[in-house]
ZAMI-949550 format. One line per 3 residues: number of its first residue (from 1); their letters; for each residue x, y, z of C-alpha. Coordinates in steps of 0.1 Angstrom, whole numbers, always signed. Each point is the difference from the previous one (the first is absolute). Last residue first. Layout:
# residues N
NUM> A> X:Y:Z | ...
//
This chain:
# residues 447
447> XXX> -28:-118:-1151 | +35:+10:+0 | +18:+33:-10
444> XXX> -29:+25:-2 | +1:+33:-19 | -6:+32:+24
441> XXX> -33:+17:-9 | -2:+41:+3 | -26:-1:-26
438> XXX> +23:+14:-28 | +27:-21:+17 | -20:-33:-18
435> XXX> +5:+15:-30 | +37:+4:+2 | +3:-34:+15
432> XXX> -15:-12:-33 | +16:+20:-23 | +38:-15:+18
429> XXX> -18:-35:+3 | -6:-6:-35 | +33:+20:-8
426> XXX> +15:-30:+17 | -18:-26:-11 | +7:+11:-39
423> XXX> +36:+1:+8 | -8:-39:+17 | -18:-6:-36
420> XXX> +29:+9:-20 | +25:-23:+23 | -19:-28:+2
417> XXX> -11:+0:-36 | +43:+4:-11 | +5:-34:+25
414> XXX> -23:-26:-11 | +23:-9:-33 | +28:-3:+21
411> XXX> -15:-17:+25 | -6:+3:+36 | -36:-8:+12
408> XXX> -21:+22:+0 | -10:+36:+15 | -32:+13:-15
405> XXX> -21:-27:-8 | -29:+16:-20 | -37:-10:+6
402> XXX> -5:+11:+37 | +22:+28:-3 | -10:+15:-34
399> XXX> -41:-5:+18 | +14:+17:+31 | +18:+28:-14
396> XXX> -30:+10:-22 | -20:-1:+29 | +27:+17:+19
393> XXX> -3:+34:-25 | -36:+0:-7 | -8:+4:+38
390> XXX> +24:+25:+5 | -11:+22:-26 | -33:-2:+11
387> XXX> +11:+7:+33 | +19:+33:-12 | -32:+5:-19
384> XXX> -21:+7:+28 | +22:+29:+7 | -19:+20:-24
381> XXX> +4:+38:+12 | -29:+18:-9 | -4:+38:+5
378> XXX> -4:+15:-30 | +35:+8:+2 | +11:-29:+8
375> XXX> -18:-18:-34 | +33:-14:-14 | +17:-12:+35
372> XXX> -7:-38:+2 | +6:+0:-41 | +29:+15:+6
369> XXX> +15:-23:+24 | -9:-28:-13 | +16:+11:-38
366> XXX> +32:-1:+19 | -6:-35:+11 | -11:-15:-32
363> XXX> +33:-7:-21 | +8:-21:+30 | -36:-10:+4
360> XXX> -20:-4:-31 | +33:-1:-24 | +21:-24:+19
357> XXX> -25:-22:+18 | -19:-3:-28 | +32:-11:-20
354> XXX> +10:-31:+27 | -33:-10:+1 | -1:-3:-37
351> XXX> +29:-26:-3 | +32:+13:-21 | +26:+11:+27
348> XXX> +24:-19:-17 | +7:+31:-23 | +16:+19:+25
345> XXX> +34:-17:+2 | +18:+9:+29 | +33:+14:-2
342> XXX> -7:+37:+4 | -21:-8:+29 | +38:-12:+15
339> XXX> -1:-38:+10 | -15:-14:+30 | +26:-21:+21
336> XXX> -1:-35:-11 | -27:-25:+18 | +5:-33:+21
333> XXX> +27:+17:+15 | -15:+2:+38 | +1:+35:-2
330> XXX> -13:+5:-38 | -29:-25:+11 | -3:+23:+36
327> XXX> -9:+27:-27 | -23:-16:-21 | -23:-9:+28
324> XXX> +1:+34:+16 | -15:+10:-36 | -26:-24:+5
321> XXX> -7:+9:+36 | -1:+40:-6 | -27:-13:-32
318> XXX> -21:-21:+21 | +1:+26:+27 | -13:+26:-22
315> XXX> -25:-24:-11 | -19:-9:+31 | +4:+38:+3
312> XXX> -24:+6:-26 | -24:-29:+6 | -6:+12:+36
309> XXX> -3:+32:-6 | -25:-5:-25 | -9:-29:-24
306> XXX> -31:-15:+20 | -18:+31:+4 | -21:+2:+30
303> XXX> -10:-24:+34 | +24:-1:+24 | -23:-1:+30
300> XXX> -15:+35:-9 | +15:+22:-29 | -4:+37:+4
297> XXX> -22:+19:-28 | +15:+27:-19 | -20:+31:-14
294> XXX> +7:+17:-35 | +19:+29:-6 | +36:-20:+7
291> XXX> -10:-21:-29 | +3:-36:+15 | +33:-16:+9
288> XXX> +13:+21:+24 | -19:-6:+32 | +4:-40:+5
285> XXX> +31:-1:-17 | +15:+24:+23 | -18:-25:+31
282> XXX> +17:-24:-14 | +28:+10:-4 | +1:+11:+41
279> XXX> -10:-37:+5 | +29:-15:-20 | +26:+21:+26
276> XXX> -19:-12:+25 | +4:-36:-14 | +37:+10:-7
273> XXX> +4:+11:+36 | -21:-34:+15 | +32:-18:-19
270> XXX> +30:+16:+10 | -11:+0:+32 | -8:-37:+4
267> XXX> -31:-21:+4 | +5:-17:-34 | -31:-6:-22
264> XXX> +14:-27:-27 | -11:+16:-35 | -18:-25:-23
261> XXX> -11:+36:-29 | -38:-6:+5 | -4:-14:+43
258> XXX> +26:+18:+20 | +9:+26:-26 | -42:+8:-1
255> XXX> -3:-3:+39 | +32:+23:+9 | -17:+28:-27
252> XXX> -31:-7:+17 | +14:+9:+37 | +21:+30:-20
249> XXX> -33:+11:-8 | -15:+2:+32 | +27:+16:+15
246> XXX> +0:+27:-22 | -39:+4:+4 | +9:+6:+35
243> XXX> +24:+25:-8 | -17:+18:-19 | -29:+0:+25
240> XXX> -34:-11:-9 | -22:+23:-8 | -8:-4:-33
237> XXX> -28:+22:-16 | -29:-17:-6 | -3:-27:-30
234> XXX> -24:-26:+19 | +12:+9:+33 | +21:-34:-2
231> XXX> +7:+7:-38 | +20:+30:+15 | +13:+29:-23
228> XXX> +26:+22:-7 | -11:+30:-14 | +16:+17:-32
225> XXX> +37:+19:-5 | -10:+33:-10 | +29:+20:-17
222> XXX> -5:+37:+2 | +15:+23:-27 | +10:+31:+21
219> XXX> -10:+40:+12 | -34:-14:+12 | +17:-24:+20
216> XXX> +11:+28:+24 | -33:+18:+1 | -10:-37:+11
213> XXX> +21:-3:+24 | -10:+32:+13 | -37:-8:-2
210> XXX> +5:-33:+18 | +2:-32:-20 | -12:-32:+13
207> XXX> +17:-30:-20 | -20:-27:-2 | +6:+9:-40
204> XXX> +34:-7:+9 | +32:+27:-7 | +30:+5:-25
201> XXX> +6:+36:-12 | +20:+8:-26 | +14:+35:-11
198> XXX> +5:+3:-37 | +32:+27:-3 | -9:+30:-23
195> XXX> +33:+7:-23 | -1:+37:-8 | +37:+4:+11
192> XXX> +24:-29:+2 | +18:-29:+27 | -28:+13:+22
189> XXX> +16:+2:+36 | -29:+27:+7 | -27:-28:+1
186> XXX> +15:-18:+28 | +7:-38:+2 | +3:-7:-42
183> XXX> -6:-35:-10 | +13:+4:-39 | -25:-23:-19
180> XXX> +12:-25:-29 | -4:-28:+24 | +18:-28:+22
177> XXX> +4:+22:+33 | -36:+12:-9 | -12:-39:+2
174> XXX> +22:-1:+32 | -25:+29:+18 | -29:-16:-20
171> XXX> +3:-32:+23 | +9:+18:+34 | -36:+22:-7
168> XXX> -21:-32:-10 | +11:-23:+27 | -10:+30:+26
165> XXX> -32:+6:-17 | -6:-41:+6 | +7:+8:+33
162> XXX> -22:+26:+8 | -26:-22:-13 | +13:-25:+22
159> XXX> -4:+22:+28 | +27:-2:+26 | +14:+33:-9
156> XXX> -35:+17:+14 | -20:+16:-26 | -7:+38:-1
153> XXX> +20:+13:-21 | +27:-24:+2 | +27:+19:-22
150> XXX> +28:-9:-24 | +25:+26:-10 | -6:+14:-34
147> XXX> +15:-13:-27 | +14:+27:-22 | +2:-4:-39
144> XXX> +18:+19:-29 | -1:-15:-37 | +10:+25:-21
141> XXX> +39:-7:+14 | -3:-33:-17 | +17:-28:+14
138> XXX> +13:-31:-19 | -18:-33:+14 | +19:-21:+28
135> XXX> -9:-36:-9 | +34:-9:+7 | +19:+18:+25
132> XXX> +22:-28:+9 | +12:-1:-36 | +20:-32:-11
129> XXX> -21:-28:+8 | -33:+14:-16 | +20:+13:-30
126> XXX> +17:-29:-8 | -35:-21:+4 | -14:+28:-25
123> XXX> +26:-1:-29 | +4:-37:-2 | -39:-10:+2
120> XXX> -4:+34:-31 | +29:-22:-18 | -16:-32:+0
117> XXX> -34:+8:-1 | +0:+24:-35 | -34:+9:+3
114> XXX> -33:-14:-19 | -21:+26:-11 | -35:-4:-6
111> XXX> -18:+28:-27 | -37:+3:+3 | -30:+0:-23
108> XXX> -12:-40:+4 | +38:-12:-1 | +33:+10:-13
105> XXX> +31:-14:+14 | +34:+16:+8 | +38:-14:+1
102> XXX> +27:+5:+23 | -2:+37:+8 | +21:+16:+24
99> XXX> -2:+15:+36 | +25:+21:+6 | -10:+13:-36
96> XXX> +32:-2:-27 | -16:-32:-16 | -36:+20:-1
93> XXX> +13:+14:-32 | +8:-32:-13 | -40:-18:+10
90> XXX> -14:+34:-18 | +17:-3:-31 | -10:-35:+0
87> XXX> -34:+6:+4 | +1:+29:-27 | +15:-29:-26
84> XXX> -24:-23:+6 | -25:+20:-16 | -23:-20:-17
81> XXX> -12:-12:+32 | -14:+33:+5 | -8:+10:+36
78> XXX> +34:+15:+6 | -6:+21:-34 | -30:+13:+17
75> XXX> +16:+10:+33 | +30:+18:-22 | -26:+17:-20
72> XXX> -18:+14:+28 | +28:+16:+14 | -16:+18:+26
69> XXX> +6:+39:+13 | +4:+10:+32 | +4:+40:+6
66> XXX> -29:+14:+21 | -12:-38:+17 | -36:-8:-13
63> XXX> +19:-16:-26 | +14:-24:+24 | -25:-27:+8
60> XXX> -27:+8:-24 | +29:-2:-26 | +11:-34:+9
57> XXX> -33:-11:+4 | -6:+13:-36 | +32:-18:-15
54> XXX> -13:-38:+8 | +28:-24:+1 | -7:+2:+39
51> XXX> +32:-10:+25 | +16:-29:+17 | +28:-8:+23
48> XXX> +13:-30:+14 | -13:-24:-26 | -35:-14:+6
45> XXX> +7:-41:-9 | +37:+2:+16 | -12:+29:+26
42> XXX> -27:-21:+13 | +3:+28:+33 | +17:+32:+8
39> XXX> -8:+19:-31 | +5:+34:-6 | -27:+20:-23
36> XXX> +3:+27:-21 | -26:+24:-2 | -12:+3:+38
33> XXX> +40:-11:+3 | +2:+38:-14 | +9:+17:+30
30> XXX> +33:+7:-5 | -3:+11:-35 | -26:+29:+17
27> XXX> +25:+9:+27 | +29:+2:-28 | -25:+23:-22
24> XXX> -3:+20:+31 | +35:+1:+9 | +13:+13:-30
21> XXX> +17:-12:-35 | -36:+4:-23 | -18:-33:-17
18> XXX> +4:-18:-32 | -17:-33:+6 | +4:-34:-15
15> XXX> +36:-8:+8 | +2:+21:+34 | -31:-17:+14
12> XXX> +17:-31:+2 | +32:+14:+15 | -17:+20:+25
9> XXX> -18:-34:+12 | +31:-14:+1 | +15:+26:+20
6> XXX> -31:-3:+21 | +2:-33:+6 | +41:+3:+15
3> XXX> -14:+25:+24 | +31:+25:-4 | +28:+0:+24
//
């Protein structure tokens, strides 16, 4: 599939720039949200995309491109309020976009478009539902990588720092699953001639490199994952055990479901797995969610974010129990069976969460994945944003949950919102589990 932003970005940039049919004009298109921007937030005040009204940053943008050309008049003519008749022209062509149009607003220079929400929430929860491989970007066969296999140099697979290398390598391995790269195992299974294949390297700065290994990271991009750090040894590098620190978290993981979220301790398996289970998040969370160039400090007797592991899986279990819920109603008969997604009326799904939730995260997901992997050739693989991602996603879940009741009562009038939103539910979970497997983190059933 095709990043569903950047066909809209291409769109965009179609109507007020002529520009060559090859790859580099597509790259350039594609990475024009520097131009035109994607909202993910206030989208019924910002719109859900916005661009300049001013010709010269379009041309500074693409001119310097061989082959681009701007159509200054047709950005000038957008700015005129006299000419209603160009913004109109522009809303029906958009109509046969993936993505239409529903109206536009002009405001200090820029241009706001307001999407078609109905049929843009219609198209994307089918999607989610219907293709396992969602997410899964088009491959390019100019785009060859090879992850090398993971080495200690030096550091002992107990080091945290080691570890935190160790998240980063089995992280990037499903990003590339996702991507436009081609993973190739052996240089001479090149799928053409002349194609170079980027070789990646994944290692710590505690890392200590011999001179063959580094004659053999000469030859590749290295990616650096930073120190992880002790604010006992006042910022040193850890040496606490991984798995020690593991333990330790999972104890403040048990403490924050005992005491925020009201969970009953229970001194059964099932249990002390899913707090282990909630510790090993943690500790992902812990040393993913800043730059992986910069250093990461440990947290000490649960003291750190308060929206991170804890707060995302809080809400992964909130939403497996609410759609558990709604099944045992259909059981017990208190509930009709769902109807088909083609009966369901789209246009009840009218409050903002409910939008944001569609276009910032299941419109969004594909666009993760290439924004965590644009700069991989220069090195930088920005994993961070996976928990960024994460962290938007359920606190957007939690505030439609809290203020929106989901499954009501039965009535006929009741009915047609139950059903939309429990699709909606459902893709919910489907890009959020998919996110989640990114960092090797299995969803949660009961908190």
């Amino acid at each position: 599939m095709e990043n569903p932003y950047y066909t809209l970005l291409t769109n965009i940039t179609r109507h007020f720039v002529n520009f060559p049919e090859n790859n580099e004009a597509r790259e350039k298109c594609h990475c024009a949200s520097t131009l035109i921007r994607i909202h993910n937030e206030k989208l019924a005040v910002n719109g859900d995309i916005s661009f300049p009204l001013k010709p010269d940053i379009w041309k500074k943008y693409f001119q310097i491109t061989k082959g681009f050309k701007v159509k200054e008049e047709e950005i000038n003519a957008l700015n005129d309020p006299q000419q209603q008749d160009v913004r109109n022209e522009f809303i029906n062509k958009a109509q046969s976009w993936s993505f239409p149009i529903a109206k536009l607003d002009i405001g200090q220079e820029r241009c706001h478009l307001h999407l078609q929400r109905p049929a843009i929430i219609r198209l994307l929860i089918q999607k989610v539902l219907s293709d396992a491989c969602y997410g899964t970007l088009r491959k390019s066969d100019s785009r060859l990588v090879k992850l090398l296999p993971l080495q200690e140099y030096g550091l002992r697979r107990e080091d945290l720092s080691f570890y935190r290398a160790k998240l980063m390598y089995e992280t990037l391995q499903k990003l590339l699953s996702y991507s436009r790269w081609l993973i190739v195992d052996k240089e001479e299974t090149l799928p053409s001639e002349g194609n170079s294949v980027l070789k990646l390297n994944i290692l710590s700065v505690a890392s200590k490199v011999t001179a063959e290994c580094r004659l053999n990271a000469d030859s590749s991009v290295n990616i650096k994952c930073g120190l992880v750090t002790d604010p006992a040894t006042n910022g040193k590098i850890c040496q606490l055990p991984t798995q020690e620190y593991i333990g330790l978290r999972s104890n403040d993981m048990c403490l924050m479901a005992l005491h925020k979220y009201g969970v009953r301790v229970k001194q059964d398996a099932r249990f002390c797995a899913l707090m282990e289970r909630l510790g090993v998040a943690a500790v992902t969370v812990d040393l993913l969610e800043v730059k992986h160039t910069s250093p990461v400090q440990i947290i000490r007797n649960g003291q750190g974010s308060t929206k991170g592991a804890s707060f995302i899986l809080y809400n992964s279990a909130r939403l497996e129990t609410l759609l558990r819920t709604f099944e045992q109603r259909i059981e017990q008969g208190l509930y009709e069976p769902m109807p088909e997604i083609s009966d369901i009326d789209w246009n009840l799904l009218n409050e903002e969460e409910e939008w944001q939730l569609v276009f910032a995260y299941l419109a969004g997901f594909p666009d993760l994945i290439d924004r965590c992997l644009e700069q991989l050739d220069r090195g930088i693989c920005a994993t961070h944003l996976i928990i960024r991602f994460l962290n938007g996603l359920v606190a957007i879940f939690s505030v439609y949950y809290r203020r929106i009741r989901i499954l009501t009562e039965k009535r006929d009038q009741l009915m047609p919102f139950v059903y939309a939103r429990i699709y909606l539910i459902k893709a919910v979970r489907e890009i959020l589990n998919k996110t989640l497997a990114l960092l090797d983190i299995q969803p949660v059933e009961f908190m």
